[in-house]
N, C-alpha and C positions, 0 to 999 in steps of 0.2 A: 630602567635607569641606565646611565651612559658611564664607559667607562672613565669622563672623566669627573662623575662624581661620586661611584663606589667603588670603581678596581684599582688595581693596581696601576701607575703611568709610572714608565721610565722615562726620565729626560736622557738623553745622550751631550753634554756639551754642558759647562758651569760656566762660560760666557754671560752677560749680560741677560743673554735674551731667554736662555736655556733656564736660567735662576730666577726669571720674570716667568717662567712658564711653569715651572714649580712651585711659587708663592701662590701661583693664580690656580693651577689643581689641585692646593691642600684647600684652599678656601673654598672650592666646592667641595672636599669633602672626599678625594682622591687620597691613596695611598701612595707617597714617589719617595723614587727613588732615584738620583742625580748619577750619571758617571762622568766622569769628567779625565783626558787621557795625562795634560801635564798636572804638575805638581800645586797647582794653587786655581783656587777659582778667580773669575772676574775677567777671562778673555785681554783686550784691548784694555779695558781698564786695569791700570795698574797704579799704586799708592806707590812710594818711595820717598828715601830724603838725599840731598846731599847738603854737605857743612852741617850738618844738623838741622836741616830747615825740611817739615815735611814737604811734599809736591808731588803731581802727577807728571807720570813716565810714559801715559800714553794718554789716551781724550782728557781733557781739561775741562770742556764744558758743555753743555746739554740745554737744548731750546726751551725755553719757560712757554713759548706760545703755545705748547701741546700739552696736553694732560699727564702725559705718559711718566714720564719720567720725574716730574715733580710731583706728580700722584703717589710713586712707587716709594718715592724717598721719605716721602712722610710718613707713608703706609711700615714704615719698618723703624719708623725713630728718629731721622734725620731733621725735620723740619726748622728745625731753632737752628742749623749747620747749613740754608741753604741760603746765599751769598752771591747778588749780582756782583757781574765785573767793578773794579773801584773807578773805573776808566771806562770809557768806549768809543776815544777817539783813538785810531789808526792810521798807519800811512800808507804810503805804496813806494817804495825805494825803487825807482825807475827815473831814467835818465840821469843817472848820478846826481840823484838828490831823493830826501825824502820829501813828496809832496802828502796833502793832506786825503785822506780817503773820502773821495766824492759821496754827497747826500744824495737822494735823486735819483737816485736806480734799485731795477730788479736784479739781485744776482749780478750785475755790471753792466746794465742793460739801463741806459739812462732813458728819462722822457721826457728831455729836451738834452738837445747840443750842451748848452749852458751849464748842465749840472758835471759835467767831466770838464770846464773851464779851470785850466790851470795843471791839468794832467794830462789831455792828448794835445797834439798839433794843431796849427790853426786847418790846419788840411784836414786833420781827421775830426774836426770838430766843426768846418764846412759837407766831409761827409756822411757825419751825421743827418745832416737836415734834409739830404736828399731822400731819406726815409718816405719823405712826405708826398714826392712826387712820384713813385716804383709803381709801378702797377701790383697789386696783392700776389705775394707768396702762399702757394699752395705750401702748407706743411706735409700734409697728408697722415698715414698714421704714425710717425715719430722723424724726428731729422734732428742729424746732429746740432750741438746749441750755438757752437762755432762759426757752422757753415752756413747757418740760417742767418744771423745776428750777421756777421762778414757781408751778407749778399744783400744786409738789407741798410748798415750801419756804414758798413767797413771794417777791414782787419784792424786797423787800429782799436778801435773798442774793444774786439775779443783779447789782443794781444796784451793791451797793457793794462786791463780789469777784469773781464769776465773769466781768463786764463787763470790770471792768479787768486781769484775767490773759489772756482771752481776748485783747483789744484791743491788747494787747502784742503777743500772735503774730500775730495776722492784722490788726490795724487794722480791725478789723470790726462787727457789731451783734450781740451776743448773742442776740437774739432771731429774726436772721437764718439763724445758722452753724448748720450741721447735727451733732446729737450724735454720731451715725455714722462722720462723719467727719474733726473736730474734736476727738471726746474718745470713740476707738472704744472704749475699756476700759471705760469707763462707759454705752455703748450696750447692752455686749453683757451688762453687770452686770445693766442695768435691766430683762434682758428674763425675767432667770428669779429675778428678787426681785420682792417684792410691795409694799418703799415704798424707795424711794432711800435712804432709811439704810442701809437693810437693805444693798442695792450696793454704797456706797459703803464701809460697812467688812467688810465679805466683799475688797474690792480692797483695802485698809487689812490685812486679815489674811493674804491673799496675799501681799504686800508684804513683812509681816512673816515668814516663812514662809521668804518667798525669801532672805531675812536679808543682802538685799541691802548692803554698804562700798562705802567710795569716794565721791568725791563726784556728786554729779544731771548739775553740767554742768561745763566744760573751755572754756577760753580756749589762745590759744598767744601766748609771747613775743615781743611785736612786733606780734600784733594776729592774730585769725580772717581777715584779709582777707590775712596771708602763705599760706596754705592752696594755693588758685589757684597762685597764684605759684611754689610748689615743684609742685605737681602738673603744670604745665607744662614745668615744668627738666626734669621726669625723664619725660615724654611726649618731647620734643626727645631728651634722651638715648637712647631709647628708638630712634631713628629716626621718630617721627612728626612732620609739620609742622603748623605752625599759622598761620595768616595773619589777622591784624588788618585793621579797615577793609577788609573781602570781602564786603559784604551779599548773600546769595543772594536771585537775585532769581524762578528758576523749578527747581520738583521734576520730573522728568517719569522715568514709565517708559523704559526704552532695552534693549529684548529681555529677555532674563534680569536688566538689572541695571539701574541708575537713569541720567539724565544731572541731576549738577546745575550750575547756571549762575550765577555770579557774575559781573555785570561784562560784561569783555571774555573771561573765563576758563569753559569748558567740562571740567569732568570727568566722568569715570566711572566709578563707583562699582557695585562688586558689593552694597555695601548700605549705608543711610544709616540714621543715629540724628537725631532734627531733637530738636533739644534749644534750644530759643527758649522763651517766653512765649505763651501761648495766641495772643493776635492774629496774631503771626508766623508763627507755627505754622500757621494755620487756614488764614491768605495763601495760604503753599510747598503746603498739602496740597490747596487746590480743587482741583488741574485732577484731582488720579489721586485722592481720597478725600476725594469733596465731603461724604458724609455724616458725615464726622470731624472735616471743616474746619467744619461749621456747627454741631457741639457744639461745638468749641475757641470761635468767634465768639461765644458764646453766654456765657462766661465772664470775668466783672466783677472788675476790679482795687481797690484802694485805692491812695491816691497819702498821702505822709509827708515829713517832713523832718527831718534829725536839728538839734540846734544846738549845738554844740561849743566850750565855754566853757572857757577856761585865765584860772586867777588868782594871783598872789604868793601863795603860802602864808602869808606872815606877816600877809594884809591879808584872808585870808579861814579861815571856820569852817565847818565841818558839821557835822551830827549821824553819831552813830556808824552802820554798816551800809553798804550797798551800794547805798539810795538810796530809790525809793519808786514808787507805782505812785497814779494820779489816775483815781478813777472819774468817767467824765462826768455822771453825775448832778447833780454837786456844781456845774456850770459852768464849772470852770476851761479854758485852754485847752492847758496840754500836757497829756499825756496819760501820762507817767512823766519820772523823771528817775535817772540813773543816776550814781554819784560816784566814778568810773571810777579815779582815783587810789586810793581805798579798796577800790574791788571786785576788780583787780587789781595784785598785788604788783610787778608788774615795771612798772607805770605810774607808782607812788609811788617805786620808789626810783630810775626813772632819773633823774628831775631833783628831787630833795627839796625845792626851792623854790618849787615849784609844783604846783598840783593841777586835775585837769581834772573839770568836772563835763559829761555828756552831757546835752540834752532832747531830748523830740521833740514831735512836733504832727501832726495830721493822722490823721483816721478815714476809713471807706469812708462817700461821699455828704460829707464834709463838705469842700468845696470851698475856702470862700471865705479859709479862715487859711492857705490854700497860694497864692494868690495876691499875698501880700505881699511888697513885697520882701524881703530880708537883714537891713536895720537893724530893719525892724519887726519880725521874728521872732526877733530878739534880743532886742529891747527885752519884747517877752513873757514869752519864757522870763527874763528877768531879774526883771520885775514876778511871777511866778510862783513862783519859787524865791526872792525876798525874803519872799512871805506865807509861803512852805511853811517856812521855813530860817533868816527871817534874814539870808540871805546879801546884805548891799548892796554889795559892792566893786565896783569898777573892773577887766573882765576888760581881761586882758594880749593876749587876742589871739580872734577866734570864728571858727567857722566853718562854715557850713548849707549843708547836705549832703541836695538832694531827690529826694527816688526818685519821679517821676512813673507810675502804674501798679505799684508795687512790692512788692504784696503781692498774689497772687489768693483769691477767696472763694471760703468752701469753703460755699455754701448748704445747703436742704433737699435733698435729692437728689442732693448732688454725685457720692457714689459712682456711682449708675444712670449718671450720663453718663460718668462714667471709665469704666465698662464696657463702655457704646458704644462710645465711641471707641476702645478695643483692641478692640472686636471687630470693627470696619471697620478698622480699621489691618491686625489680621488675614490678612484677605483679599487681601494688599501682598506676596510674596515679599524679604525684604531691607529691610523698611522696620520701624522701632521710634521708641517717642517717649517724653522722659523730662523732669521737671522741676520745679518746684513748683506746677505746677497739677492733678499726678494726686492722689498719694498723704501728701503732708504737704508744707508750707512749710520745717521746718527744715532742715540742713545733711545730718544721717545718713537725712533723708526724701529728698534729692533723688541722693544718693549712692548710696542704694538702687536709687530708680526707676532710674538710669545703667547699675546692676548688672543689673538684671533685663532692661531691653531690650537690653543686649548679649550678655544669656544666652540670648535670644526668638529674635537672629540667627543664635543657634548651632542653636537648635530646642528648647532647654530654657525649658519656657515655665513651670515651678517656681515661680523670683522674681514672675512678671507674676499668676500664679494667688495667690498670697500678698499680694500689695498689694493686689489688686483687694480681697482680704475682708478683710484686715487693712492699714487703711492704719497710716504709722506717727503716735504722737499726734507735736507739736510743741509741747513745754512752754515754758513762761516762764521764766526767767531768774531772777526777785527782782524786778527795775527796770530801765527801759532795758528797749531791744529787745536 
């Protein structure tokens, strides 16, 4: 039998993925134990209120099209709590104005000129169509989605849609992130069509075909950051423990099985899941898998902040939809804004008198608007949302919320090194690693990796073979992260 369904498993990390990795080795029948180094579980996800009104303080919502995460949430009690958007139409605040968010594309990647009508140029909406005439782009094994999409579209496409969808999910450069692994449907489109149209609605007729109901994405009552939160009740029930404020400070082999070391505290473990953030990660894994730790090292964060505005209703207006999404092109400083009372129904009617609107701020490389304090990064977002909206009132209450490093990039090649890295982790009996730095940043990506490395412990290496080639995408939202 495998350690992970009669020994002992530590999880290293109470993040999403780390606490999807623990429900899934009590359920075979594993013995775990969680550590976790801050003071509270659930990572990225985080519940909060302001003016009285609950809300999330970091992910707000998680793709229904994948099992993962809507599987997990029922699996622990949630299901009667889980709540598509009340909304799903969006803007894009470009060109000083909010225009409507184009139907008709992948990711920002339309499949005709026609469907970004009324958002790009007549020029970039003539260079669109030369798609048709390019002779075939070689992608080959990964290209950025910018530099691909630009060579084949034009920079206008990338700059004033595929930028700011992308830039939602990962806080990143378009011309940075790798198609591959960013937007793998469209990678793997582009390799047997001969002009990205062509791709793009061959995945548009797919789509259709699949005759896919329901809605894209899922919210839960009370906020995505209750998630964790029950996923932990029912890990405790379960018999697993968990211990907050445990920083692990060394991984090391110990015969057959691991020792890890917290503190003043020594365990032993028949096999570990290290489920941290790459730097963490890279730390625990030098002494026994230096060549794994120095691809994790090697992997670049984005750092963000959300800003969390509550206003009297009666003293404030928006425009209709779910909010809107700010290409940096344009120079503004947030980067989306989300009207979280409109986008979900259980936000608007718990307190009818109030309505909260979310911003954020903060790219990968862009430093210096994360260095302000609190009042300035209101006063931003305020100046920001009065050009976009109108909006001038007096909030009732704010609140900025910064995730220092909290989003990893998914570059040119990021796959190749996720491949490394499992395959020196590999060579580890009882050792697996899971998170949003492999295979996708969103909620059913990181749920997944959980799934797979505890299935790796068992010796079913299936899930781990599957992400490696198919990572999962992690779509946008509408607005807002």
């Amino acid at each position: 039998m495998s350690a992970a369904s009669n020994g002992h498993v530590v999880v290293i990390g109470a993040g999403v993925a780390g606490l999807a990795a623990a429900h899934r080795a009590l359920a075979r029948g594993a013995r775990v134990t969680v550590l976790e180094a801050t003071d509270r579980v659930g990572g990225k996800l985080l519940p909060g209120e302001i003016a009285g009104l609950k809300v999330d303080l970091g992910a707000e919502s998680m793709l229904a099209r994948r099992p993962e995460a809507v599987g997990l949430a029922r699996e622990v009690g949630l299901g009667d709590r889980l709540q598509p958007p009340a909304t799903a139409t969006a803007s894009i605040w470009t060109r000083d104005a909010l225009r409507p968010m184009p139907k008709g594309h992948v990711m920002g990647v339309p499949g005709t000129a026609a469907a970004l009508s009324g958002l790009l140029s007549a020029e970039g909406l003539a260079r669109i169509e030369r798609d048709a005439a390019l002779p075939p782009t070689e992608v080959g094994d990964d290209v950025a989605v910018g530099e691909y999409v630009a060579a084949r579209m034009g920079r206008e496409v990338v700059d004033r849609l595929v930028e700011p969808l992308l830039g939602g999910v990962y806080a990143g450069d378009a011309y940075r992130l790798s198609l591959r692994s960013a937007v793998p449907q469209l990678y793997q489109a582009a390799r047997t069509h001969d002009t990205l149209t062509a791709a793009v609605q061959s995945l548009q007729a797919k789509a259709a075909e699949a005759g896919q109901t329901g809605p894209v994405f899922l919210g839960i009552e009370g906020g995505v950051g209750t998630l964790p939160l029950a996923v932990a009740d029912a890990v405790r029930a379960r018999g697993g423990e968990i211990h907050t404020g445990t920083p692990v400070s060394e991984l090391r082999r110990d015969g057959t099985g691991w020792r890890v070391t917290a503190g003043d505290r020594t365990l032993h473990a028949d096999a570990v899941v290290v489920a941290v953030p790459a730097p963490a990660a890279s730390a625990l894994l030098r002494a026994e898998a230096p060549e794994a730790a120095a691809e994790l090292a090697a992997v670049e964060y984005a750092s963000m902040a959300l800003i969390t505005l509550a206003y009297r209703r009666a003293d404030a207006s928006l425009p209709e939809g779910s909010g809107f999404l700010v290409p940096p092109v344009d120079g503004r400083t947030i980067k989306a804004a989300t009207f979280a009372s409109q986008k979900w129904g259980w936000v608007g009617t718990e307190d009818p008198d109030h309505l909260v609107v979310r911003t954020s701020v903060g790219r990968h490389h862009e430093t210096e608007i994360l260095q302000r304090d609190d009042a300035d990064l209101v006063q931003v977002a305020r100046h920001d949302l009065r050009a976009a909206t109108g909006l001038d009132a007096e909030p009732v209450a704010t609140r900025v919320t910064r995730w220092t490093d909290g989003l990893p990039q998914y570059p040119v090649g990021h796959h190749a090194r996720v491949a490394r890295v499992r395959e020196h982790i590999a060579k580890l009996p009882g050792l697996a690693v899971c998170g949003a730095q492999y295979d996708g940043v969103g909620i059913p990506a990181c749920i997944a990796s959980a799934y797979a490395a505890v299935d790796q412990l068992g010796g079913d290496l299936a899930g781990v073979r599957e992400l490696t080639a198919n990572p999962v995408q992690s779509l946008h939202g509408g607005a807002g992260e």
